[in-house]
N, C-alpha and C positions, 0 to 999 in steps of 0.2 A: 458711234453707238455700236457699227456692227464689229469693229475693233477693239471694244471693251466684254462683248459679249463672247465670242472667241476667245480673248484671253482669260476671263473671269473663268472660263468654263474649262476651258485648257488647263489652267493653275489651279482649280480644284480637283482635278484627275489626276494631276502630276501627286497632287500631295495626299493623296486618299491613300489608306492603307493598304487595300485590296485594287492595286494599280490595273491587270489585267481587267476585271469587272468593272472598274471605273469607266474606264478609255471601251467598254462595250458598249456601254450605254451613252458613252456620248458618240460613238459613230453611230450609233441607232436613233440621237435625235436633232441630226444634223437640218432635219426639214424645217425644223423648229427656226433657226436661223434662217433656210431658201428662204420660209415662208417668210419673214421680217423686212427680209432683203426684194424680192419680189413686189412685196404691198408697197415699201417707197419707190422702190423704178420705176410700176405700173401709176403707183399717184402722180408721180413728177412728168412721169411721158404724158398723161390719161387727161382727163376733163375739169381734173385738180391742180392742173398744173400752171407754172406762173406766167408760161407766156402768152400771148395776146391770142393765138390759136394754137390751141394744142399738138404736138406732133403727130399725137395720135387721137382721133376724130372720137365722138360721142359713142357711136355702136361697135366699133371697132375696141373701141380701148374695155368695155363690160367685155365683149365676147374674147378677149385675149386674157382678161384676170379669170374667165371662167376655166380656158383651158389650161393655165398658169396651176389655177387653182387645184383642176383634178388632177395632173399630174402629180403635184407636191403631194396629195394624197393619197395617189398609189405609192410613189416613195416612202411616205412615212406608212404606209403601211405594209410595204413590202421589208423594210429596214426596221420592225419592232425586234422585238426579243420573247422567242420560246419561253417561257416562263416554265417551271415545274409545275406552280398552281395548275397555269392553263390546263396543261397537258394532263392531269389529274382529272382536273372537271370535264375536261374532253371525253376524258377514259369514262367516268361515271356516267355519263350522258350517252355514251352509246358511239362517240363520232372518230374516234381513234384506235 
């Protein structure tokens, strides 16, 4: 799945018109996939996982998707993209 979603995403940047602005906005939503990839590790290690006791114990495995989780957040939110809008409405509003 995380092989198809890479490639899917790859092969529509490759064939996009505007190639440099393509391949921007897909390094800017890379989290998008951590974050996929992440949710199955965390399940398969975690309290959902298949075997008989998990590798990773009950309050342990919540308190590691939490830090899993703001991380990937700050990433995806440190990796958006400046937009012109933004910057516009920034400028209106007083904060730029």
């Amino acid at each position: 799945m995380i092989a198809l979603t890479v490639g899917l995403t790859l092969y529509v940047a490759s064939t996009a018109k505007d190639h440099e602005n393509a391949m921007k906005h897909v390094r800017a939503g890379w989290w998008v996939v951590a974050t996929i990839f992440s949710a199955l590790v965390l399940s398969f290690l975690g309290s959902f996982s298949v075997f008989e006791t998990p590798i990773i114990p009950f309050p342990w495995d919540t308190v590691i998707a939490a830090l899993v989780a703001l991380g990937l957040y700050l990433y995806g939110s440190y990796s958006g993209i400046l937009a012109e809008d933004l910057v516009v409405a920034l400028r209106e509003m007083g904060g730029v």
